[in-house]
N, CA, C and O of each residue as an XYZ file, in Angstrom:
268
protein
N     -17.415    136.419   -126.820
C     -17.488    136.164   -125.396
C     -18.827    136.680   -124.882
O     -19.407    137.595   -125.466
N     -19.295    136.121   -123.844
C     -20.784    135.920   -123.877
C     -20.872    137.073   -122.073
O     -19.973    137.002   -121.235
N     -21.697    137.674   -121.960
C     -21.252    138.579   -120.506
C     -21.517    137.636   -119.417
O     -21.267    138.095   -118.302
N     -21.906    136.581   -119.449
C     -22.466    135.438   -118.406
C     -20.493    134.898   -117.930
O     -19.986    134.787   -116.814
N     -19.883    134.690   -119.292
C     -18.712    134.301   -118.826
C     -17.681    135.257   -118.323
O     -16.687    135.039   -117.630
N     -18.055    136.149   -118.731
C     -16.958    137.314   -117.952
C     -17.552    137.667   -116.571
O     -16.719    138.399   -116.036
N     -18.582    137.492   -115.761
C     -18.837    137.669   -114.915
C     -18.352    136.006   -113.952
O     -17.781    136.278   -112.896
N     -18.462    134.973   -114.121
C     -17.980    133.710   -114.043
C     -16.432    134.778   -113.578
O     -16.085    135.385   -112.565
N     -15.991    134.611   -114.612
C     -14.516    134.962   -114.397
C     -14.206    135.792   -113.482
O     -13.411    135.479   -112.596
N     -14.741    136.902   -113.541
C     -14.611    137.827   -112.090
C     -14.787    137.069   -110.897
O     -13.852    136.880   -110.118
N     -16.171    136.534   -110.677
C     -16.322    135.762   -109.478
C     -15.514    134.802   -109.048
O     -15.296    134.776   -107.836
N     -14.840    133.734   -109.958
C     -14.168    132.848   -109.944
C     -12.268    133.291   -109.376
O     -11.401    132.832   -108.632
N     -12.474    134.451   -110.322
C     -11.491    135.071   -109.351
C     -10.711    135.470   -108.068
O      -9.643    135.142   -107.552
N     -11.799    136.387   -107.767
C     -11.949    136.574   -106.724
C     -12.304    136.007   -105.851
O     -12.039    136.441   -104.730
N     -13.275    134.440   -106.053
C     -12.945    133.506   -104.737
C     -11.605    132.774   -104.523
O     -11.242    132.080   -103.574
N     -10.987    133.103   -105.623
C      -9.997    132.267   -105.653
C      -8.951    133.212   -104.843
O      -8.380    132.699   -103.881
N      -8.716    134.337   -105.119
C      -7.852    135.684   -104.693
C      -7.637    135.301   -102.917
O      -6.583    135.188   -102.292
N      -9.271    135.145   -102.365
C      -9.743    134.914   -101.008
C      -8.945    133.776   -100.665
O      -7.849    133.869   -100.111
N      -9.604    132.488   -101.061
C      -8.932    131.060   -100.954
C      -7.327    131.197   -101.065
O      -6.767    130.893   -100.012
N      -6.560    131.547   -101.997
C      -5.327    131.684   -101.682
C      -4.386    132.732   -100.908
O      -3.178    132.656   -100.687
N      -5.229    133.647   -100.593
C      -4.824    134.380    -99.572
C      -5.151    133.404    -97.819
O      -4.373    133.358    -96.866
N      -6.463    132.787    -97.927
C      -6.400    132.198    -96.341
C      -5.771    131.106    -96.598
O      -5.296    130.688    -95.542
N      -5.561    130.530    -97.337
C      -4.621    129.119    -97.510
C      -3.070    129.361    -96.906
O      -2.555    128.765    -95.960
N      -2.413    130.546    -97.842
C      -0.892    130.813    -97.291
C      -0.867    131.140    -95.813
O      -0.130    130.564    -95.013
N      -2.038    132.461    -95.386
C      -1.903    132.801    -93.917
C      -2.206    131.283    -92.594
O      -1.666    131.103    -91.503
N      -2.997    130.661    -93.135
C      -3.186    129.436    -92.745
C      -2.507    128.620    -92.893
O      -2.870    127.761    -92.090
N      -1.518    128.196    -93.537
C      -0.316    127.322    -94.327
C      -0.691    126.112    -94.641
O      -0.062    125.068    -94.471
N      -2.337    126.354    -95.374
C      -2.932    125.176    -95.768
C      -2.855    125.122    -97.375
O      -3.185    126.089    -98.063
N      -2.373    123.858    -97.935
C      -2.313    123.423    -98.941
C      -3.365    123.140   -100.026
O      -3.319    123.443   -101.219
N      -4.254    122.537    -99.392
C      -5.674    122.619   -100.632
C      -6.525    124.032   -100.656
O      -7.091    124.125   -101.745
N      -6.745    124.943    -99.967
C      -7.335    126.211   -100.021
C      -6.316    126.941   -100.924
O      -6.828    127.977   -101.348
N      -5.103    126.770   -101.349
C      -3.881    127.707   -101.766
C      -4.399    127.142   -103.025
O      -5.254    127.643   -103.756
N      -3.806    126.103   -103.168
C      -3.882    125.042   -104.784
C      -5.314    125.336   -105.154
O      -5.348    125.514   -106.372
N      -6.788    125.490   -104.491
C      -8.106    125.615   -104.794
C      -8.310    127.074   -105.615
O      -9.147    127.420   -106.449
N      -7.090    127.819   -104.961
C      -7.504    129.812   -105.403
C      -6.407    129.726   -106.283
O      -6.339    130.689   -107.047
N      -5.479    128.827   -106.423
C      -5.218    128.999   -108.056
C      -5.593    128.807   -108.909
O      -5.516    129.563   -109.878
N      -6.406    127.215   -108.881
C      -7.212    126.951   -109.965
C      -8.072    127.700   -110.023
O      -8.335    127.832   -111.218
N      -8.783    128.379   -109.362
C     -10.137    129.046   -109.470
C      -9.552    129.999   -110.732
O      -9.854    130.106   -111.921
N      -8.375    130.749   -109.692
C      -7.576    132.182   -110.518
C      -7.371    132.300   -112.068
O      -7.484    133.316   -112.752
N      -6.966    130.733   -112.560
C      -6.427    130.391   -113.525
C      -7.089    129.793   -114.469
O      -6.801    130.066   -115.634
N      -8.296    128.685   -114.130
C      -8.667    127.827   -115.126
C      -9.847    128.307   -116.050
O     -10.013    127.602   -117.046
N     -10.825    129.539   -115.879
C     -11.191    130.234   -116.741
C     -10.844    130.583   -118.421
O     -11.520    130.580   -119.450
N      -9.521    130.857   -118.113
C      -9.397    131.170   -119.251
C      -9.192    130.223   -120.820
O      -9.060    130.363   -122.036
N      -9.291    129.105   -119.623
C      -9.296    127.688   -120.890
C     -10.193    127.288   -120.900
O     -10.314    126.148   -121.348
N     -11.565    128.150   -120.309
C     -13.067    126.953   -120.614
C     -13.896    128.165   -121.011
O     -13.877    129.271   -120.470
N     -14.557    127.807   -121.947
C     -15.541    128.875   -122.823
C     -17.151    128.428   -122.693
O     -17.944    129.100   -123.352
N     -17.417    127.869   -122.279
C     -18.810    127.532   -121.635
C     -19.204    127.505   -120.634
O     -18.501    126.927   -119.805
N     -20.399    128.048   -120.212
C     -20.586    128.318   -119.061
C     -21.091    127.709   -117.919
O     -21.272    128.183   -116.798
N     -21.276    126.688   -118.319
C     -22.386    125.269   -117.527
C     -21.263    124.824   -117.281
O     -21.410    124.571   -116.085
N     -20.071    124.489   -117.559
C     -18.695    123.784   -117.306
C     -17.822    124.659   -116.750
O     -16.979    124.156   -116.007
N     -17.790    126.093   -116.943
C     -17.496    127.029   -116.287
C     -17.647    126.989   -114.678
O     -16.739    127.029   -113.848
N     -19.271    126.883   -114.428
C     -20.091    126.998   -113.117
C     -20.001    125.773   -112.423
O     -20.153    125.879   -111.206
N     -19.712    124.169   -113.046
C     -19.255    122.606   -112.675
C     -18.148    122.630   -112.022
O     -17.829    121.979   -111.027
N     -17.300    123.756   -112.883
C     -16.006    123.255   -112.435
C     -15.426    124.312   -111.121
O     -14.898    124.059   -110.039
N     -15.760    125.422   -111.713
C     -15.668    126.056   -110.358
C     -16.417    125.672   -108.768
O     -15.858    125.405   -107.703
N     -17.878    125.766   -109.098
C     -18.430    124.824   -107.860
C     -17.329    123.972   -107.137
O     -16.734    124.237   -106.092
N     -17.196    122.742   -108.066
C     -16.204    121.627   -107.570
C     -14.897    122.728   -106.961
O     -14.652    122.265   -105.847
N     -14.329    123.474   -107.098
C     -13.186    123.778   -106.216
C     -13.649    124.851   -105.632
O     -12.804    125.535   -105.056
N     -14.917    125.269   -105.601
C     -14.576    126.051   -104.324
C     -15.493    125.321   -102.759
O     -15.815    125.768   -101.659
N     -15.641    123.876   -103.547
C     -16.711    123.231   -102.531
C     -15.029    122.320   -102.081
O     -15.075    121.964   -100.904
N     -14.032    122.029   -102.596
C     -13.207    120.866   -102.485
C     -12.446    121.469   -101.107
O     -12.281    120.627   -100.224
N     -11.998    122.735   -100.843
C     -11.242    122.593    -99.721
C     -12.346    122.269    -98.328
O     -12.115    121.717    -97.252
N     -13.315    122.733    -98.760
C     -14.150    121.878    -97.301
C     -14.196    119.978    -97.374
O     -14.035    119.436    -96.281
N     -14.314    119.448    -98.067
C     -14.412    118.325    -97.965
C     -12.441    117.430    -98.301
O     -12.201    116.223    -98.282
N     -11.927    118.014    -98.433
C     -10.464    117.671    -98.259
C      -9.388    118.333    -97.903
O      -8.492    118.739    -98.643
N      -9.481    118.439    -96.760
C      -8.326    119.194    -95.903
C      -6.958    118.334    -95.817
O      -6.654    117.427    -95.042
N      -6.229    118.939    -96.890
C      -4.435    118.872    -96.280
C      -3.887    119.758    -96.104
O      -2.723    119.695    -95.708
């Protein structure tokens, strides 16, 4: 494991921790579902350029699709 991806993971985390914490207090559905994936999908991707793609994409998705 490379320290570029364990830092990914922390960060990814913890935006996600954020996002699903204002999602429930908000009782919004894509910010909740966005900070799980963030929370969760790390641990199945081992590269870091796809790491940083994929996270980008959800923590950019609850601004551009609000349900």
């Amino acid at each position: 494991m490379d320290t570029s991806v364990l830092v990914i993971w922390i960060l990814a985390g913890a935006i996600g921790t954020g996002y699903f914490v204002y999602g429930k207090k908000q009782q919004m559905a894509m910010p909740m579902l966005s900070g799980i994936v963030l929370c969760f999908f790390p641990y199945f991707v081992d590269n870091v350029w796809i790491l940083c793609g994929i996270g980008a994409f959800f923590v950019a998705l609850p601004f551009f699709a609000k349900f």
